[in-house]
C-alpha positions in Angstrom: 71.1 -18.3 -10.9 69.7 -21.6 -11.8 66.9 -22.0 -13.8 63.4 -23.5 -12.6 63.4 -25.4 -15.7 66.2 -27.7 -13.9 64.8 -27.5 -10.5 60.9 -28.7 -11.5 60.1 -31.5 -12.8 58.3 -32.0 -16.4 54.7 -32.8 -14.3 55.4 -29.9 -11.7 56.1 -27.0 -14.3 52.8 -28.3 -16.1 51.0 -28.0 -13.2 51.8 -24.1 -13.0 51.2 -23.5 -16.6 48.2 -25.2 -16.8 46.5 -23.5 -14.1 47.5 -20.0 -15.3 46.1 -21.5 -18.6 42.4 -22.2 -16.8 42.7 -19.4 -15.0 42.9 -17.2 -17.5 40.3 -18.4 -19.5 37.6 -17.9 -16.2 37.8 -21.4 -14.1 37.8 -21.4 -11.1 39.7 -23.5 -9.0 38.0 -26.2 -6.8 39.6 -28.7 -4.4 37.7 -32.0 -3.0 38.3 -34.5 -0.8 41.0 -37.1 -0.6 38.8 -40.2 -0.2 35.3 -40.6 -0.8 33.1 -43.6 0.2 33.7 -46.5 -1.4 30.1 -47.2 -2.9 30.7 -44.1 -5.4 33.9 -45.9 -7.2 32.4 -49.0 -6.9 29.2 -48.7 -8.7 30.9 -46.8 -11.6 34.0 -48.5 -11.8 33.9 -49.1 -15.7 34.4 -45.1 -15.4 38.1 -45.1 -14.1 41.1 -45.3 -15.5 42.1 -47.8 -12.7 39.5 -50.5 -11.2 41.4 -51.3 -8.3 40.6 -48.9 -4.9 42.9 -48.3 -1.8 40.0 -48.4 0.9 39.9 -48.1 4.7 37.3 -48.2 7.8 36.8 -44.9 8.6 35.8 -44.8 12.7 32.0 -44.7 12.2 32.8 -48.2 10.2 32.2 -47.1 6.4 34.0 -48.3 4.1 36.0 -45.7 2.5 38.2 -45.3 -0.3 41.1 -42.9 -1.1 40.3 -41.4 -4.6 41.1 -42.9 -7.6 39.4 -40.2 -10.1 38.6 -36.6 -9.6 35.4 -36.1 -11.9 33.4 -39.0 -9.8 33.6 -36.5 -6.9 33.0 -33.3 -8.4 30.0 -35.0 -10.2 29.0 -35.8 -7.1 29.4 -32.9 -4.5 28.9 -29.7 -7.1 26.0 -27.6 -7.5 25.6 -27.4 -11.2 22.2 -25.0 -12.9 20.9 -26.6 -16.2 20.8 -22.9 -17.1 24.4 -21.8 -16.7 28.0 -23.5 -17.6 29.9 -23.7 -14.2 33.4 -23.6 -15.3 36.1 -25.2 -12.7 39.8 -26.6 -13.0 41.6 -28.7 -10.4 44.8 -30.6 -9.3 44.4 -32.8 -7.0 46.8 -36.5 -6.0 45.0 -39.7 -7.2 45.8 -43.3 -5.6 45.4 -45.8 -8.5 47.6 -48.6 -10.0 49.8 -48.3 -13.0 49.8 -49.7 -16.2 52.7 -51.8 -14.9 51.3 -53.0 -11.5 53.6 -52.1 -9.3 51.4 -51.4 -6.5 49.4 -48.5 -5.7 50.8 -44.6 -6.3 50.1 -41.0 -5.4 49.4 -39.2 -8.6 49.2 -35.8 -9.2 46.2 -35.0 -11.9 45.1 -31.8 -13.3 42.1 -30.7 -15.6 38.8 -29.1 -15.9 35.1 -29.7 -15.8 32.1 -27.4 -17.5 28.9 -28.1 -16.1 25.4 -27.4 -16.5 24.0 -25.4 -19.9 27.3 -26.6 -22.3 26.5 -24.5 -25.8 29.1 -24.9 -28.6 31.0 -21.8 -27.3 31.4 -23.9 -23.6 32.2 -27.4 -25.9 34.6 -25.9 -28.1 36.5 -23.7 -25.7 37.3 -27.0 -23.7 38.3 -28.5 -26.9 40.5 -25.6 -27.1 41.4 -25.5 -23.5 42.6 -29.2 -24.4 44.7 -28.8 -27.0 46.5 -25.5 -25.4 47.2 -27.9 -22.2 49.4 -30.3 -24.9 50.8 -27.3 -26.6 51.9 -26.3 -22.8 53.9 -29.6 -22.8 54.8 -29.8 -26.4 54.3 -28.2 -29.5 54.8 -31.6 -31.0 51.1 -32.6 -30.1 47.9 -34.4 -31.6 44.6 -34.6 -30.4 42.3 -37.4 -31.1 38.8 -36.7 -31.8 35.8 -39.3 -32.3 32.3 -39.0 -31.4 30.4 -41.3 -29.9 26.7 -40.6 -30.8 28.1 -41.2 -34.4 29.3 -44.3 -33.8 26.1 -45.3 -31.9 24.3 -44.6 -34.8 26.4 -46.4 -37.2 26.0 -49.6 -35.4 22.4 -49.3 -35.1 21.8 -48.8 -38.4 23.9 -51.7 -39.2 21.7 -53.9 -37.2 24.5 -54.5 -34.4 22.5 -55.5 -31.3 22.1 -53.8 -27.7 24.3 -56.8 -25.8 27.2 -56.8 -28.9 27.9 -53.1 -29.0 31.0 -53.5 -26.5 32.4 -56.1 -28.0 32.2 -54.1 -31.7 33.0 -51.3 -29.7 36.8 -52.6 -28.4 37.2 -53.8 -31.6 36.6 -50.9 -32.9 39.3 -49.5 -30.2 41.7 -51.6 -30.7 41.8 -50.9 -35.0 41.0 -54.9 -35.4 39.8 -54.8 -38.8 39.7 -58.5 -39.3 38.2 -59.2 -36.4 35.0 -56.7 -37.4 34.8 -58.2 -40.6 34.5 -61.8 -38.7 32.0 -60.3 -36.3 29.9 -59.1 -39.2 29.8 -62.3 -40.9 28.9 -64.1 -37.7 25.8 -62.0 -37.0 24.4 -61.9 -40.5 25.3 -57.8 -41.2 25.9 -56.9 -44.8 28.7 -56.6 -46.9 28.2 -52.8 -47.3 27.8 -52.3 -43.3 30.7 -54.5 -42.7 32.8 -52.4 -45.1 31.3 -49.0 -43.5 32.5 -49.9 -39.8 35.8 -50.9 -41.1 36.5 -47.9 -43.2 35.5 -45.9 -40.4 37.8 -47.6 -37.5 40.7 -47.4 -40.0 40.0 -43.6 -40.9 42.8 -40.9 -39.5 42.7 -37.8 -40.6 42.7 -33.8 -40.0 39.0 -33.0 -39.0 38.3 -31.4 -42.6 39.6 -34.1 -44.6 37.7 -36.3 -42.1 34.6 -35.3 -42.3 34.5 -35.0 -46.3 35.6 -38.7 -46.1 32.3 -39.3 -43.8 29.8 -37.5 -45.4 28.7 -40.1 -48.3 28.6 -42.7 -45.1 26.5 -40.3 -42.9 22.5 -41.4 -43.0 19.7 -42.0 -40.2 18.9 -38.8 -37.0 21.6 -40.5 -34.9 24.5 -39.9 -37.4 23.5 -36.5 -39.1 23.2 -34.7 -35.8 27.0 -36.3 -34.8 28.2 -35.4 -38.1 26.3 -31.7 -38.1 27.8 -30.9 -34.0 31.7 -32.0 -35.9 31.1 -29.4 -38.5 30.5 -26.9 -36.6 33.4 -27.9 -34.0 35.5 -27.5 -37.0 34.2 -24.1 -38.0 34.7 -23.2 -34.7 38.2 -24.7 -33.9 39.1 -22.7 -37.4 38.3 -19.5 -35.6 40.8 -20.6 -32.8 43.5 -21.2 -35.2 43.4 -25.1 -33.9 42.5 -27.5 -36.4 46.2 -28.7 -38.1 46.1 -30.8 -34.9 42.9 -31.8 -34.6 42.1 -35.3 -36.3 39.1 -37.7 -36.1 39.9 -41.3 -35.1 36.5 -43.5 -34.5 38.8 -46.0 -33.0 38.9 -43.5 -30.3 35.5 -45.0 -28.2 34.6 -45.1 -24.4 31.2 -46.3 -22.6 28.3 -45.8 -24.1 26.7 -45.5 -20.4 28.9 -42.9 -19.7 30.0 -40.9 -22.8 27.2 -39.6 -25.6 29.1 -37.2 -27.5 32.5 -35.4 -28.6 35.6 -37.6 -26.5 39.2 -37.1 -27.3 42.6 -38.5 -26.5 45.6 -36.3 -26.4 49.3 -37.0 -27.1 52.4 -35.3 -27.5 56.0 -37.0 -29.0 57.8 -39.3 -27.1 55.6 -40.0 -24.7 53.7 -43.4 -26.4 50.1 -43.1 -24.5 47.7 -40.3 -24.2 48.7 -38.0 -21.8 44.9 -36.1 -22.0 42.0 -37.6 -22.2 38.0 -36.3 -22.1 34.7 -35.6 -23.9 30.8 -35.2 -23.4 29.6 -37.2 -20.2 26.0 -36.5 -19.8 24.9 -39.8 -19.4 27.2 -39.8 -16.4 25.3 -36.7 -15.3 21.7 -38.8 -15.4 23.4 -41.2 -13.6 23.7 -39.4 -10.6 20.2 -37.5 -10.7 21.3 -34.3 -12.4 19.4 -32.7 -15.4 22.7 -30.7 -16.7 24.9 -31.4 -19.4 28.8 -32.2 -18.5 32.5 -31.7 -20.7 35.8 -31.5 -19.0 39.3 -33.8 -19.5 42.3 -34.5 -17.5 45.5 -34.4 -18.0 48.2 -37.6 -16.8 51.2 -35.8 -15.1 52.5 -39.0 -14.2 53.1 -39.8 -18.1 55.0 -36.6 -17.4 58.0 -37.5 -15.2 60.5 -38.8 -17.0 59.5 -36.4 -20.3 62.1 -33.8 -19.5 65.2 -36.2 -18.4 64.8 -37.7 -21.3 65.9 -34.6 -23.9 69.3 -34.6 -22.8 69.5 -38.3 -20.6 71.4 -36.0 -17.5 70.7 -35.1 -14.1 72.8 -32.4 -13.5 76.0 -30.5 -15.5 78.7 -31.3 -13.7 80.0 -33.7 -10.9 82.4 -32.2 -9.4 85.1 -34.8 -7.0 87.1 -32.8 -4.6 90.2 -34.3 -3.1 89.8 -35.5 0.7 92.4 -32.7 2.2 90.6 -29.9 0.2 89.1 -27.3 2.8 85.7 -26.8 2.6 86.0 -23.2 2.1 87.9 -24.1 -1.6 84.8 -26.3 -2.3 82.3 -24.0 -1.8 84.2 -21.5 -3.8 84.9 -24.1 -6.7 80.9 -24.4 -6.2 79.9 -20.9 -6.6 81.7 -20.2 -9.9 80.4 -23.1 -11.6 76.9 -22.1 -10.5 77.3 -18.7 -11.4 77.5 -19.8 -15.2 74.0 -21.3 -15.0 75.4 -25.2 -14.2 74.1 -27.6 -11.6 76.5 -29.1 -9.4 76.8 -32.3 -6.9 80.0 -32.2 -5.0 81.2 -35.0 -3.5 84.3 -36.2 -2.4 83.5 -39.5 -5.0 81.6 -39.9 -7.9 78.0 -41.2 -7.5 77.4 -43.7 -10.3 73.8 -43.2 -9.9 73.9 -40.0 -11.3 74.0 -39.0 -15.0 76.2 -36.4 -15.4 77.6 -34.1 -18.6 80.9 -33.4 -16.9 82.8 -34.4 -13.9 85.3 -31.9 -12.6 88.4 -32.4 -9.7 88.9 -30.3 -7.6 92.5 -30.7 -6.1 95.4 -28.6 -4.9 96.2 -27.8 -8.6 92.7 -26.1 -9.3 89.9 -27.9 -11.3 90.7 -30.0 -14.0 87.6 -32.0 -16.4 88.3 -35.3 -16.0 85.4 -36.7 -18.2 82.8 -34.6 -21.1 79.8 -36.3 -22.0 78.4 -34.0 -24.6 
């Protein structure tokens, strides 16, 4: 019998674990539309992963828009208390752009959403949630954690104006040390600020060490709040048996119009961008009308596909070449016993070169014979 493990793909057999993962921990599932109008996307499209939309005229002549994100629509069509945490998980197909721009794909995305009354319990169980989804992929994970409200803070105390804090704020993203120190210089901000927002973008560590290495930096409401929520994540995350993995990176940042707390990035080896990403949204919430507070995080499958091909480089065990005058019924018997030992098989009566292979077998009057071992 052949194992699922070499019929699924890496994104397809995360798709199954993760939802007995949310499952089990009480979400429930929730399914939305495939296209939304297009007004929703485009107003917010700073939030997406992928600023270009696949739209169409629906027959009453709005504009439409096949969906490019998931947590847009739930956002918008879920009926959330401020009193309760409604708890839900979902995979659904995205249509976005890649990285590479080759055109638009169908992507399959999973992840979760808590919404309405989010309590440390709620915040730190989706942190958990999180970093069980990686360990589902890999046990050779890392998640990223920053927060943004501390940032915010640091920035306003070092005199960093409304209108420059994106700009601070990709620097900030993209480690560019130099390029903060010039900025600081530029706008008049002090040696000792300068130094602070550069020691901070640099930082990566494990969340204890981390936050030891902030604490002489912490000062103003903004800060002390930021820095009192991460202690108690990581008293919290200790009681999970999680924090080994669990580092703060500041150069981790999103949109302050969107994001106002805890946001993380997730990664696991091999795979060289995040594969999970999340956080805090409530300003997201506001946004759309709502008085509740908002946490969730999806996970990429598409980062996923090539993930499992890539531990051994082979499609299937054996190729096996039967002669042209070999009756089928010899095939399908040659077939059998190599499947019975737990081996994949293409049979053909050439060899594909398409196909990665780790042996390839004839199959001629004489019996089989391994022509080639790639082992």
């Amino acid at each position: 019998m052949i194992s699922s493990d070499k019929v699924f793909r890496e994104d397809e057999k995360a798709i199954y674990k993760l939802r007995e993962l949310y499952s089990k921990h009480g979400y429930n599932h929730y399914r939305v539309s495939k296209f939304e109008e297009y007004d929703l996307y485009a107003k917010n499209k700073s939030f997406l992963v992928s600023e270009n939309l696949l739209t169409f005229t629906d027959t009453n002549g709005k504009l439409m828009a096949l969906k490019p994100d998931v947590t847009l629509s739930i956002i918008k069509n879920a009926v959330a208390s401020p009193k309760v945490a409604y708890k839900l998980y979902y995979d659904e197909h995205v249509y976005r752009t890649t990285s590479g721009g080759d055109g638009f794909r169908e992507i399959m995305q999973t992840g979760l959403e808590c919404i309405g009354n989010i309590d440390m319990f709620s915040q730190c169980e989706v942190i958990m949630l999180a970093q069980r989804s990686l360990m589902s992929i890999s046990e050779d994970y890392l998640l990223d954690m920053s927060h943004m409200r501390f940032v915010e803070g640091l920035l306003e105390n070092a005199g960093v104006a409304s209108e420059n804090m994106d700009e601070v704020l990709a620097l900030m993203g993209s480690k560019n040390i130099p390029a903060i120190k010039a900025f600081c210089t530029r706008k008049g901000i002090s040696e000792e600020y300068a130094d602070k927002l550069s020691r901070v973008t640099s930082m990566y560590l494990p969340i204890k060490a981390a936050l030891e290495e902030i604490a002489p930096m912490t000062e103003g409401k903004k800060m002390q709040a930021a820095y009192d929520e991460l202690t108690e994540i990581h008293k919290v995350m200790q009681c999970y048996g999680l924090t080994d993995k669990l580092y703060l990176d500041f150069s981790v940042v999103n949109d302050m119009n969107y994001y106002d707390g805890i946001i993380f990035k997730g990664f696991v080896n091999r795979i060289p961008d995040s594969v999970l990403s999340g956080g805090r949204y409530d300003r997201l919430m506001e946004k759309f009308g709502k008085k509740t507070e908002a946490i969730g995080f999806a996970v990429y499958l598409d980062k996923l596909e090539r993930f499992g091909t890539e531990k051994d480089g082979y499609d299937i065990d054996v190729m096996l070449v039967y002669d042209k005058d070999i009756a089928a019924e010899k095939i399908i018997e040659a077939v059998k016993l190599l499947s019975e030992s737990g081996k994949t098989v293409r049979a053909a009566n050439a060899p594909d070169a398409g196909v990665r292979y780790r042996q390839m077998i004839s199959l001629g009057k004489g019996g089989m014979k391994i022509l080639e071992t790639n082992d």
